[in-house]
PDB file of N, CA, C, O and CB in Angstrom:
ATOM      1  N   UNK A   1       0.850  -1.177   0.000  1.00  0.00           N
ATOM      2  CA  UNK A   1       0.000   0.000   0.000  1.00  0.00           C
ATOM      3  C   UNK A   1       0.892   1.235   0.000  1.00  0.00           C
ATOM      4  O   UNK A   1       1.997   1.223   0.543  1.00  0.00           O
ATOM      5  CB  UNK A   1      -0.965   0.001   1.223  1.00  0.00           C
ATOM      6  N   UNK A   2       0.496   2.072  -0.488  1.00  0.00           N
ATOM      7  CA  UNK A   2       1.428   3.461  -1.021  1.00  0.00           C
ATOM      8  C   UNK A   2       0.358   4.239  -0.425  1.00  0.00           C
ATOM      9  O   UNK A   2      -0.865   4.096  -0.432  1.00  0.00           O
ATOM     10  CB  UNK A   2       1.813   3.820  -2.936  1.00  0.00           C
ATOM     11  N   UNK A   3       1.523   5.534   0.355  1.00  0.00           N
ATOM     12  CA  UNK A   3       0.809   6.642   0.780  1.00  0.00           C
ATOM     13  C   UNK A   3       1.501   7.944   0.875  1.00  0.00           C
ATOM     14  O   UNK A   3       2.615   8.004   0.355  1.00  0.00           O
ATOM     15  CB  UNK A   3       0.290   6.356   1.958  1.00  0.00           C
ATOM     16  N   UNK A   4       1.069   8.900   1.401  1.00  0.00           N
ATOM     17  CA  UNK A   4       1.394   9.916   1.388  1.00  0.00           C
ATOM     18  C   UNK A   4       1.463  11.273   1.944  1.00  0.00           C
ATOM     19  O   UNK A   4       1.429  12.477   1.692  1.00  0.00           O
ATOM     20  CB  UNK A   4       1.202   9.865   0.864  1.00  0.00           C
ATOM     21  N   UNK A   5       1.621  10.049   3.172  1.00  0.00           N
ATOM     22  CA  UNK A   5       2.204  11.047   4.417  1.00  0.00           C
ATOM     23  C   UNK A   5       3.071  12.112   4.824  1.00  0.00           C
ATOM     24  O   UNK A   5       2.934  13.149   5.473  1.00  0.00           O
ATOM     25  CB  UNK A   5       2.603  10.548   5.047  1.00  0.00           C
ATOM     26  N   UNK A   6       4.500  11.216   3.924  1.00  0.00           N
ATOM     27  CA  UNK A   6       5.484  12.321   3.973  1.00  0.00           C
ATOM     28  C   UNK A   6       4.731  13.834   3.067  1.00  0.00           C
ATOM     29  O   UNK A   6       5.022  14.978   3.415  1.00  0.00           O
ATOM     30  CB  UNK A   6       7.077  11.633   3.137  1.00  0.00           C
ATOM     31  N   UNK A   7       3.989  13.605   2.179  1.00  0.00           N
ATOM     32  CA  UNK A   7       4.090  14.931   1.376  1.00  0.00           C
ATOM     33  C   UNK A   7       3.074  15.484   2.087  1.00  0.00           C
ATOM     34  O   UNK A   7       3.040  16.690   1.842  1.00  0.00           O
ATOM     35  CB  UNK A   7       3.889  14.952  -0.282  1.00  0.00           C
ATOM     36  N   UNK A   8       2.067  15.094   3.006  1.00  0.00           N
ATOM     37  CA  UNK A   8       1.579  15.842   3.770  1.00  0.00           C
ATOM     38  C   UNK A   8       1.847  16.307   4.711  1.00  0.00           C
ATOM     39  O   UNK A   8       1.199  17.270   5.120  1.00  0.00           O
ATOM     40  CB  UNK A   8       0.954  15.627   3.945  1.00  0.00           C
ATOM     41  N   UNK A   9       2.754  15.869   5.308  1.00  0.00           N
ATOM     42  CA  UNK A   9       3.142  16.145   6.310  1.00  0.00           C
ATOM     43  C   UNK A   9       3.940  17.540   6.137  1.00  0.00           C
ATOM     44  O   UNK A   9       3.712  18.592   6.734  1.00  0.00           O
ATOM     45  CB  UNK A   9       3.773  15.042   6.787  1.00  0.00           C
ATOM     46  N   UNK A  10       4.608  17.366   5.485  1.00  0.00           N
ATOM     47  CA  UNK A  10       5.539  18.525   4.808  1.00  0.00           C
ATOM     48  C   UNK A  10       4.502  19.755   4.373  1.00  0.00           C
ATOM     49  O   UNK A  10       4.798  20.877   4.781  1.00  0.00           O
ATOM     50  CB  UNK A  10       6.437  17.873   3.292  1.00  0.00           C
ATOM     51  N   UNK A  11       3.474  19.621   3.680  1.00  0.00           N
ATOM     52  CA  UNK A  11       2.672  20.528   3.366  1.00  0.00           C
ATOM     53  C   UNK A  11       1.720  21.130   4.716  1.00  0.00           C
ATOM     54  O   UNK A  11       1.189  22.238   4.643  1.00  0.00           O
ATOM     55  CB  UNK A  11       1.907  19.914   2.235  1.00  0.00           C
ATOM     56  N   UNK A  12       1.582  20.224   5.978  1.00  0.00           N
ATOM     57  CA  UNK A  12       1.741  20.753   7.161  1.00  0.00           C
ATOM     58  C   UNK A  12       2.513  21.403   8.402  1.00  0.00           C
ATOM     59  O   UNK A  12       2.346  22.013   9.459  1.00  0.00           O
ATOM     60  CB  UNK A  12       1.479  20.285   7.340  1.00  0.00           C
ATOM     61  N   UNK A  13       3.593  20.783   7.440  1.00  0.00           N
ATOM     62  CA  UNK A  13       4.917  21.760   8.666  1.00  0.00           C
ATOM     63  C   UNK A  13       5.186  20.737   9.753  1.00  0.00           C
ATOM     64  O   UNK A  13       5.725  21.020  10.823  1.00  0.00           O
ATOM     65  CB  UNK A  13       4.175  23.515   9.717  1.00  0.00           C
ATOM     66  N   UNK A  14       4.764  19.502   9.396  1.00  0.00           N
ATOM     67  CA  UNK A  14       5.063  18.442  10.975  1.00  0.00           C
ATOM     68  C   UNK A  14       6.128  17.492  10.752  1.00  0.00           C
ATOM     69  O   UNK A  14       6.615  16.936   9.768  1.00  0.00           O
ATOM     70  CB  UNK A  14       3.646  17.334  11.499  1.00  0.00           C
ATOM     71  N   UNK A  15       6.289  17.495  11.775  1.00  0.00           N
ATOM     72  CA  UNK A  15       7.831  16.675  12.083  1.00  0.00           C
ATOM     73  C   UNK A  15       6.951  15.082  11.875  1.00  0.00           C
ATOM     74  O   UNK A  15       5.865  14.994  11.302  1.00  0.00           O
ATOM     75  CB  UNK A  15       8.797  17.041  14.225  1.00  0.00           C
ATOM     76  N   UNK A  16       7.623  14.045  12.411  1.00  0.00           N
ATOM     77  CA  UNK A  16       7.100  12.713  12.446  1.00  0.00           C
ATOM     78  C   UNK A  16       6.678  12.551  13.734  1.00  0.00           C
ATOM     79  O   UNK A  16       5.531  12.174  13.972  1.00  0.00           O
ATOM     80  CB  UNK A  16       8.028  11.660  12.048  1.00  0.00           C
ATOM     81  N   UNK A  17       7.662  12.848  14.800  1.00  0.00           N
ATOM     82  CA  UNK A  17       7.157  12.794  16.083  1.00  0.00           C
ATOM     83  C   UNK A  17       6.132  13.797  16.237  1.00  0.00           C
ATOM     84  O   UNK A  17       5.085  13.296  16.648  1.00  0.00           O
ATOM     85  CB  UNK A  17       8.179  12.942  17.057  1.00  0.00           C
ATOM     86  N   UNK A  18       6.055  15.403  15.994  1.00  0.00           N
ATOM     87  CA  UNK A  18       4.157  15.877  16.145  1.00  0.00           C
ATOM     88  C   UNK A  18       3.112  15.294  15.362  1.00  0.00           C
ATOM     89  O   UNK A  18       1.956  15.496  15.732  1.00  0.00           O
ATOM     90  CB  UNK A  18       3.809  17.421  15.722  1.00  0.00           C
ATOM     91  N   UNK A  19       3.309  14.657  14.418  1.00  0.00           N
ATOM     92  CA  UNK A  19       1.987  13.981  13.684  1.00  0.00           C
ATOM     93  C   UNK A  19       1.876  12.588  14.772  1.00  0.00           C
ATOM     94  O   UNK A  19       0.738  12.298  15.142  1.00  0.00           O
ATOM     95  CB  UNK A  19       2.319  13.466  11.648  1.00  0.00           C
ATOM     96  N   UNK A  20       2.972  11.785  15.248  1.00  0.00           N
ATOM     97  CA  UNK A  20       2.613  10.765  16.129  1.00  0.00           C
ATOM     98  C   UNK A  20       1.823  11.243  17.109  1.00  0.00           C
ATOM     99  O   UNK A  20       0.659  10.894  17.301  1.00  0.00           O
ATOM    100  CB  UNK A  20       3.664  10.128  16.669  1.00  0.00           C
ATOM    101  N   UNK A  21       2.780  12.490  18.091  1.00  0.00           N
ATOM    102  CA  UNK A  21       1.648  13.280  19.099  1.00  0.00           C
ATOM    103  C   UNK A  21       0.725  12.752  19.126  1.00  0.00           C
ATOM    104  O   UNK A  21       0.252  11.749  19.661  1.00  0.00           O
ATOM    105  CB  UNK A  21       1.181  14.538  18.883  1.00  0.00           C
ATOM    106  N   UNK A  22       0.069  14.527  17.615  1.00  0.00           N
ATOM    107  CA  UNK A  22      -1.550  14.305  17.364  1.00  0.00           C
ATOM    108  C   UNK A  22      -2.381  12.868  17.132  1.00  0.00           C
ATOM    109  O   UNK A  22      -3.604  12.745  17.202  1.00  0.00           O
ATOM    110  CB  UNK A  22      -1.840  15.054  16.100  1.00  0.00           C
ATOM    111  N   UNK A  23      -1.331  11.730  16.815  1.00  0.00           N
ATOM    112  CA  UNK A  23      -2.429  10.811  16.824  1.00  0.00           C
ATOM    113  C   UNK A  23      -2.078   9.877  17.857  1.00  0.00           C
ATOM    114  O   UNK A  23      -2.862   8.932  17.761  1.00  0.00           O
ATOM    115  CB  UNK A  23      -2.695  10.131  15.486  1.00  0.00           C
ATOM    116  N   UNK A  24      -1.245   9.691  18.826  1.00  0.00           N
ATOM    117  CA  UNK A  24      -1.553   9.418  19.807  1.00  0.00           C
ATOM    118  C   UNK A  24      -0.542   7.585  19.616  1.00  0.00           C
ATOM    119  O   UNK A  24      -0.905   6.552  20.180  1.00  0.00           O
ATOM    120  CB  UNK A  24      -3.354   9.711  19.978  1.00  0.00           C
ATOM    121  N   UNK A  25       0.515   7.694  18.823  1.00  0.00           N
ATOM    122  CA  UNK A  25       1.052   6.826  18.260  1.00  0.00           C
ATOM    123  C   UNK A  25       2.756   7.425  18.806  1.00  0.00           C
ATOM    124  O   UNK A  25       3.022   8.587  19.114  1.00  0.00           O
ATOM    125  CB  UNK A  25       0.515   6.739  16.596  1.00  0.00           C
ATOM    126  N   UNK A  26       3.731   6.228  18.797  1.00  0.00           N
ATOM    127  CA  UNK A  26       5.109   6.756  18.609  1.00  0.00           C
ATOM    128  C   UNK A  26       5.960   7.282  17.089  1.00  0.00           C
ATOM    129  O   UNK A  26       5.843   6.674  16.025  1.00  0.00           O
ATOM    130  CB  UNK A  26       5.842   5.643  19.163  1.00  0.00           C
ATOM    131  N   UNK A  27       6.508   8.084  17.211  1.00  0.00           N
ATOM    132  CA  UNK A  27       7.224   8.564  15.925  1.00  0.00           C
ATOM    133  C   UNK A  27       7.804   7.468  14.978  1.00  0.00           C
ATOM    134  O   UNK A  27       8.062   7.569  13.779  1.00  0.00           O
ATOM    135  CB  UNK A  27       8.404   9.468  16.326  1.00  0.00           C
ATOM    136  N   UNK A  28       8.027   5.778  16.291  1.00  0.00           N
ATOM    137  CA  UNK A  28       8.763   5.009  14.814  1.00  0.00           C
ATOM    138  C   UNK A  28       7.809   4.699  14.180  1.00  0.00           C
ATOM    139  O   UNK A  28       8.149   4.291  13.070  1.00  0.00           O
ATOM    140  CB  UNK A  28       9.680   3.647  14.879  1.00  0.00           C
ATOM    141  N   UNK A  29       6.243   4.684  14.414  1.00  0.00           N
ATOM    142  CA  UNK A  29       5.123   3.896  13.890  1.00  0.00           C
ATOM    143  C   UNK A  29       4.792   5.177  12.474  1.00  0.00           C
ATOM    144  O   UNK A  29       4.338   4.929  11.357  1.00  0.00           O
ATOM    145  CB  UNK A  29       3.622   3.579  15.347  1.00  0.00           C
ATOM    146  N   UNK A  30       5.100   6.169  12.891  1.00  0.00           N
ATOM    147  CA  UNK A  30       4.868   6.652  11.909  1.00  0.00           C
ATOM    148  C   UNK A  30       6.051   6.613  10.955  1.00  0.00           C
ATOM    149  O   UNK A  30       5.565   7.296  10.053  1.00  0.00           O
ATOM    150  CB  UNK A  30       4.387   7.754  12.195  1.00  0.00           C
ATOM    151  N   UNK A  31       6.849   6.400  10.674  1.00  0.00           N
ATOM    152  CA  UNK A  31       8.013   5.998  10.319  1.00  0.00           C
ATOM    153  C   UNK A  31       7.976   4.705   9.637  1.00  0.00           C
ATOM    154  O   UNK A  31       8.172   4.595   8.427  1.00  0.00           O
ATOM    155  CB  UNK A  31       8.803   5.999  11.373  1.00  0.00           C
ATOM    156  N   UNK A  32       7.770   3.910  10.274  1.00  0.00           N
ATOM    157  CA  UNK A  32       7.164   2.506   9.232  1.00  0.00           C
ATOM    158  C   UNK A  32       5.990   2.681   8.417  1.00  0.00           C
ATOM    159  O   UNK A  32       6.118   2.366   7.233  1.00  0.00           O
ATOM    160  CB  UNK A  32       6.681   1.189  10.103  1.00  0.00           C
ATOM    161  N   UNK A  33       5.162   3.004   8.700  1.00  0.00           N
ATOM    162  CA  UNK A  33       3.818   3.548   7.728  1.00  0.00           C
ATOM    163  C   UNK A  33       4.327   4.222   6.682  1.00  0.00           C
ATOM    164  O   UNK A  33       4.088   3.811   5.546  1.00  0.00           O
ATOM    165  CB  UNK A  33       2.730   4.600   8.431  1.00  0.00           C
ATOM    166  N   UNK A  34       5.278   5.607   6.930  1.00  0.00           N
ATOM    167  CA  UNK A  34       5.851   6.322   5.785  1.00  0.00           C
ATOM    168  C   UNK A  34       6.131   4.851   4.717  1.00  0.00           C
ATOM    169  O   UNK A  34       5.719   4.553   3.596  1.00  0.00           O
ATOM    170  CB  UNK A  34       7.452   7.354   6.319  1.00  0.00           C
ATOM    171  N   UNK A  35       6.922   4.252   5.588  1.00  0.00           N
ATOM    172  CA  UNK A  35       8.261   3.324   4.374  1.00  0.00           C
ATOM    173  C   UNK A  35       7.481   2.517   3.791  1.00  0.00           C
ATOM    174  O   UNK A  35       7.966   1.854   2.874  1.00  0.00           O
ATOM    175  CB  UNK A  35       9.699   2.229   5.050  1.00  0.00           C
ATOM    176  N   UNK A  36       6.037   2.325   4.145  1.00  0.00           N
ATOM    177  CA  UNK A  36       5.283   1.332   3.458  1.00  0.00           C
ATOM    178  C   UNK A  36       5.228  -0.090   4.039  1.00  0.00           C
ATOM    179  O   UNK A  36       4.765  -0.986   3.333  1.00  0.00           O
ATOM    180  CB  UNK A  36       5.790   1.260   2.159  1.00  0.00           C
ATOM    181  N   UNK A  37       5.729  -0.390   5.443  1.00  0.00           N
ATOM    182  CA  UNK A  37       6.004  -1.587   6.111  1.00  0.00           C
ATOM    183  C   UNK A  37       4.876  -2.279   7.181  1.00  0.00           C
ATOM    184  O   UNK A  37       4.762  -3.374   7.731  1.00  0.00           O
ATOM    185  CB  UNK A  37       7.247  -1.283   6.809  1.00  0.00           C
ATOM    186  N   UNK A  38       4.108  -1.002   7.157  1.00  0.00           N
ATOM    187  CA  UNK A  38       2.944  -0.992   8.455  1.00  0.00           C
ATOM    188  C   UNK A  38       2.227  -1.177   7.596  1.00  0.00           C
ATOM    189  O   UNK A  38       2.775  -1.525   6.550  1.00  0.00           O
ATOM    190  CB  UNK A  38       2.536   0.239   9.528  1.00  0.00           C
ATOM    191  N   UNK A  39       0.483  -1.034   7.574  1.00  0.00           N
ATOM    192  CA  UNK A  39      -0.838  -0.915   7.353  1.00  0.00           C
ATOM    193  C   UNK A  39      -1.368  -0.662   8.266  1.00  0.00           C
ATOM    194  O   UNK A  39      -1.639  -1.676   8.910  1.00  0.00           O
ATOM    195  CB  UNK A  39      -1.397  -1.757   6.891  1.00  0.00           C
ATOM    196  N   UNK A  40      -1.868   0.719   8.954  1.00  0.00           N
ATOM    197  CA  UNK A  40      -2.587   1.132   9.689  1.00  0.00           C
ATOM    198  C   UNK A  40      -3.691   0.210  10.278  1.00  0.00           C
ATOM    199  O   UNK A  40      -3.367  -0.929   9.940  1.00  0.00           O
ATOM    200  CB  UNK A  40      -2.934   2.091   9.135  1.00  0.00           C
ATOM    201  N   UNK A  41      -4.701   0.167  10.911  1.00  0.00           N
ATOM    202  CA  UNK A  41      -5.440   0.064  11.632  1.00  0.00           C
ATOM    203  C   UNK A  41      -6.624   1.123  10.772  1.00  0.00           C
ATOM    204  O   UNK A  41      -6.219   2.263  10.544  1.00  0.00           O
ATOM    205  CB  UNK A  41      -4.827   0.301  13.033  1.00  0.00           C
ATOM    206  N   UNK A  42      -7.923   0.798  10.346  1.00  0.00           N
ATOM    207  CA  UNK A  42      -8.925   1.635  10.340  1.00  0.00           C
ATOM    208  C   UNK A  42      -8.735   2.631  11.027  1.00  0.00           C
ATOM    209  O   UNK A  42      -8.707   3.666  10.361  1.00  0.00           O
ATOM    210  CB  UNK A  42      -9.936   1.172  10.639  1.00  0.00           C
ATOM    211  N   UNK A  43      -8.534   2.801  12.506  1.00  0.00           N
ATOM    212  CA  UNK A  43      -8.662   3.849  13.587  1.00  0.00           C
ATOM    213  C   UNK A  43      -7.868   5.268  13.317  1.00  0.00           C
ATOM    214  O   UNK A  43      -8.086   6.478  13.375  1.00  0.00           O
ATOM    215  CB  UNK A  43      -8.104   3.197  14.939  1.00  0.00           C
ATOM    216  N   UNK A  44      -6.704   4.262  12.952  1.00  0.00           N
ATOM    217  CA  UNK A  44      -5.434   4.893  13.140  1.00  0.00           C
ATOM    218  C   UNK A  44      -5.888   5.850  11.737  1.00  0.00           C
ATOM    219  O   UNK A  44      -6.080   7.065  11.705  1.00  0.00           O
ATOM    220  CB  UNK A  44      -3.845   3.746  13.131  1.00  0.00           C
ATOM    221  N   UNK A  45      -5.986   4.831  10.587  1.00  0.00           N
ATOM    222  CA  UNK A  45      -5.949   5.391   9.080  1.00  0.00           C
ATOM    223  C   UNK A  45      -6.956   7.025   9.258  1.00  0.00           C
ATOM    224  O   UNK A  45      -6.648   8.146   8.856  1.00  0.00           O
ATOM    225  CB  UNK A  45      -6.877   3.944   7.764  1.00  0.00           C
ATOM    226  N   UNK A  46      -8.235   6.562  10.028  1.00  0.00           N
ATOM    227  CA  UNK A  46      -9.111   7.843  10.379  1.00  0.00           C
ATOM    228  C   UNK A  46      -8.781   9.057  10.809  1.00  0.00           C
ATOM    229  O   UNK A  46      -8.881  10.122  10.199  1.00  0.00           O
ATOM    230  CB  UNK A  46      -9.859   7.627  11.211  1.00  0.00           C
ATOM    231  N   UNK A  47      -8.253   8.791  12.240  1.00  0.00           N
ATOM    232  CA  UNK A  47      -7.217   9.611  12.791  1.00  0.00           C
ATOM    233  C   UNK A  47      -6.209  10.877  11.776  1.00  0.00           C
ATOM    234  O   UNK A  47      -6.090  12.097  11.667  1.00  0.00           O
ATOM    235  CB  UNK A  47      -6.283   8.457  13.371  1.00  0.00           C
ATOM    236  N   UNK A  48      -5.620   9.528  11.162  1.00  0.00           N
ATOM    237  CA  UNK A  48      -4.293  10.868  10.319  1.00  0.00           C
ATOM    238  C   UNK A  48      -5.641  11.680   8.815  1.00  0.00           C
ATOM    239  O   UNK A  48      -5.368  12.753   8.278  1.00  0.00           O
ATOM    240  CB  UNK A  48      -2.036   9.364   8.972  1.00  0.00           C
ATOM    241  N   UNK A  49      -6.157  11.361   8.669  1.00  0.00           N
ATOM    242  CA  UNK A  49      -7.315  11.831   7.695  1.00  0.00           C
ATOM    243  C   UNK A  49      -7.611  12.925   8.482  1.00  0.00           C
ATOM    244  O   UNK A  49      -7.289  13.980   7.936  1.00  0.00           O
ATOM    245  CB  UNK A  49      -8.650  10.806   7.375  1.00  0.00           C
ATOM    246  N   UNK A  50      -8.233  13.075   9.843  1.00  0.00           N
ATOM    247  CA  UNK A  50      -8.710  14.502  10.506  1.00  0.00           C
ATOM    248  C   UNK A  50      -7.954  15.258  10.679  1.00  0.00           C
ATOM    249  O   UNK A  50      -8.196  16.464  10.722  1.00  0.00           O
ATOM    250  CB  UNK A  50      -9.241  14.563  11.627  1.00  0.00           C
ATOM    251  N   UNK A  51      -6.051  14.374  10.926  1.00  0.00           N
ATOM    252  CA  UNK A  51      -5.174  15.902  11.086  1.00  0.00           C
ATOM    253  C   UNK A  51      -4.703  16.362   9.593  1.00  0.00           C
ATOM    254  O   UNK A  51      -3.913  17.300   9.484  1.00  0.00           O
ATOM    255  CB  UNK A  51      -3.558  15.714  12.168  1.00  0.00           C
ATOM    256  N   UNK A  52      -5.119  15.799   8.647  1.00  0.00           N
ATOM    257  CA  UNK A  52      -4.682  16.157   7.215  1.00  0.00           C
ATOM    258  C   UNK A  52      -5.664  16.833   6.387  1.00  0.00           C
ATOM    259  O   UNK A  52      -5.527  17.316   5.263  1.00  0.00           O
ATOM    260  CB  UNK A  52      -4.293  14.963   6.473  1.00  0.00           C
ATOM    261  N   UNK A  53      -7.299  16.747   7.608  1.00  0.00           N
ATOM    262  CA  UNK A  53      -7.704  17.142   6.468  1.00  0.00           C
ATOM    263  C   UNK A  53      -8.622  16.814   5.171  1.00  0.00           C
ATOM    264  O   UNK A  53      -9.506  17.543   4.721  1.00  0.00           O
ATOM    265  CB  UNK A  53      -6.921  17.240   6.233  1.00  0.00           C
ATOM    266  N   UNK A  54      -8.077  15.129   4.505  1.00  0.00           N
ATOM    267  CA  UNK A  54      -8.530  14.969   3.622  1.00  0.00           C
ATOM    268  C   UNK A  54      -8.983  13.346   3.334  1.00  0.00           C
ATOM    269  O   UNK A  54      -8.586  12.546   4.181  1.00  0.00           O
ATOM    270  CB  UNK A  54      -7.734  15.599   2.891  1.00  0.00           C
ATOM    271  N   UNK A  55      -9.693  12.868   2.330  1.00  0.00           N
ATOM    272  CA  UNK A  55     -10.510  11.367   2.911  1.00  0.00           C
ATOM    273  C   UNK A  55      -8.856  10.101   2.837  1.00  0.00           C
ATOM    274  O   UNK A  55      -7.690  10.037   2.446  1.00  0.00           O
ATOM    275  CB  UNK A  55     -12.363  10.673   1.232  1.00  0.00           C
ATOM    276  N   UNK A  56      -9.607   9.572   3.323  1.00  0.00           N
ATOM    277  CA  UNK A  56      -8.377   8.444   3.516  1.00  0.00           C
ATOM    278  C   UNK A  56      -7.691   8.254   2.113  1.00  0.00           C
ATOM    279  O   UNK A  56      -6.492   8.139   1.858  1.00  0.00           O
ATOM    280  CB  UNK A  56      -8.993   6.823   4.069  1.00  0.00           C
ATOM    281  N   UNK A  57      -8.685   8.254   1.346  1.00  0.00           N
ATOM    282  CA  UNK A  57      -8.238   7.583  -0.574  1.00  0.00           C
ATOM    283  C   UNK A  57      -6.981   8.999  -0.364  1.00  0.00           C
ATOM    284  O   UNK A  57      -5.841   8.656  -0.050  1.00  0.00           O
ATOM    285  CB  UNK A  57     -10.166   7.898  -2.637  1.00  0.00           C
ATOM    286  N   UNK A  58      -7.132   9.780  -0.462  1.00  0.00           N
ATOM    287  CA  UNK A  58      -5.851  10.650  -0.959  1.00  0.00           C
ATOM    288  C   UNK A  58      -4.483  10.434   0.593  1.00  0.00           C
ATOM    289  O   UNK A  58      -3.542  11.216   0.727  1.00  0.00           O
ATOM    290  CB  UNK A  58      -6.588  12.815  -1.225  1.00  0.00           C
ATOM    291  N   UNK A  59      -4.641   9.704   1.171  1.00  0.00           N
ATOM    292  CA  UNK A  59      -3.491   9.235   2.167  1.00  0.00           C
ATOM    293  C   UNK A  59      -3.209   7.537   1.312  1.00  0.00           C
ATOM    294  O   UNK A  59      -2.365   7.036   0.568  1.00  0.00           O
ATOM    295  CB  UNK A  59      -4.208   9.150   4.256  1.00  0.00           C
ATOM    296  N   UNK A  60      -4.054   7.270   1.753  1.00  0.00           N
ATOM    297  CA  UNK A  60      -3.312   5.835   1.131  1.00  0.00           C
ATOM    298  C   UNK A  60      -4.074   5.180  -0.275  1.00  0.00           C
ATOM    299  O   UNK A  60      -5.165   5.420  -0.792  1.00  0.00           O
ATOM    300  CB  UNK A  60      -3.416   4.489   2.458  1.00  0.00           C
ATOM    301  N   UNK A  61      -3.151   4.398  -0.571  1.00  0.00           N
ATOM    302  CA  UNK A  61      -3.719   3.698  -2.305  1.00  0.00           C
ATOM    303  C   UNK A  61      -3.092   2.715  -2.513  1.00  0.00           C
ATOM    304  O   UNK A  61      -1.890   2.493  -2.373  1.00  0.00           O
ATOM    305  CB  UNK A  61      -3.474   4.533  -3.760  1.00  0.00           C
ATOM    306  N   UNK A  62      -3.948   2.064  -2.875  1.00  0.00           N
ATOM    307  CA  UNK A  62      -3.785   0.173  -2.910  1.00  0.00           C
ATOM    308  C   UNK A  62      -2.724  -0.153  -4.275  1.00  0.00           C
ATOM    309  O   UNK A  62      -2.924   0.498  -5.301  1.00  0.00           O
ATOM    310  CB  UNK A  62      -5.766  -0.834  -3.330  1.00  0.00           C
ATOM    311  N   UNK A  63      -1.969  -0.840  -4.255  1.00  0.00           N
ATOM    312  CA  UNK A  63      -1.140  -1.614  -5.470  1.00  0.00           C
ATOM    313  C   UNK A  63      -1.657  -2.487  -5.738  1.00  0.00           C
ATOM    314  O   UNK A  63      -2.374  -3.121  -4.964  1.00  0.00           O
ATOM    315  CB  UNK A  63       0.107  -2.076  -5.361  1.00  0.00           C
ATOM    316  N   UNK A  64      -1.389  -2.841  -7.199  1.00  0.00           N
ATOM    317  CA  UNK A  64      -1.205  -3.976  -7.964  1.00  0.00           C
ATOM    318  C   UNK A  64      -2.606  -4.787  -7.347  1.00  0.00           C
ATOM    319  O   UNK A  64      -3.744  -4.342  -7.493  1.00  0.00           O
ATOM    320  CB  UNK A  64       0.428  -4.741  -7.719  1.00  0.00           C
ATOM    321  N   UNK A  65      -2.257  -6.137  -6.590  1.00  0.00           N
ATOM    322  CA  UNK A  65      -3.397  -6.838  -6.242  1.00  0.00           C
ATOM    323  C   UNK A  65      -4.075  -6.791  -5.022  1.00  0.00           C
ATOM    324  O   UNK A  65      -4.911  -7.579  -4.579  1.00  0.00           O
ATOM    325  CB  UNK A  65      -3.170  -7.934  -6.395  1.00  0.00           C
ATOM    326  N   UNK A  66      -3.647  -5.847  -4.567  1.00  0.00           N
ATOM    327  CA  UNK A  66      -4.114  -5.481  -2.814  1.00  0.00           C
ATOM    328  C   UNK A  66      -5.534  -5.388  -2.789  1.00  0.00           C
ATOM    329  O   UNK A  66      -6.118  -5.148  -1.732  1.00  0.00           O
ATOM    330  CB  UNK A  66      -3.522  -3.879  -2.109  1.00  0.00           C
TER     331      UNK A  66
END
């Protein structure tokens, strides 16, 4: 799954550790999610959608046969 955190994040001004903060997660978790190694949790996926802003489809997007 491909996403696109880092470029939001950046277009918010947040470090990795304040986007963990706001969602209530540690900075490496967001850190593996960046690299594509995690798959969120529904909860979680919701979560970074309210501090970004925008629906989940423009954070994350499915590959190939996912």
């Amino acid at each position: 799954m491909k996403n696109n955190i880092r470029v939001l994040r950046a277009i918010k001004n947040l470090t990795q550790a304040e986007l963990a903060e706001l969602i209530q997660v540690s900075r490496q978790t967001i850190n593996t999610i960046e690299a594509g190694k995690y798959v969120p949790s529904t909860v979680l996926a919701l979560k970074l959608a309210r501090v970004f802003t925008v629906p989940i489809e423009e954070i994350f997007e499915l590959e190939g046969d996912e």
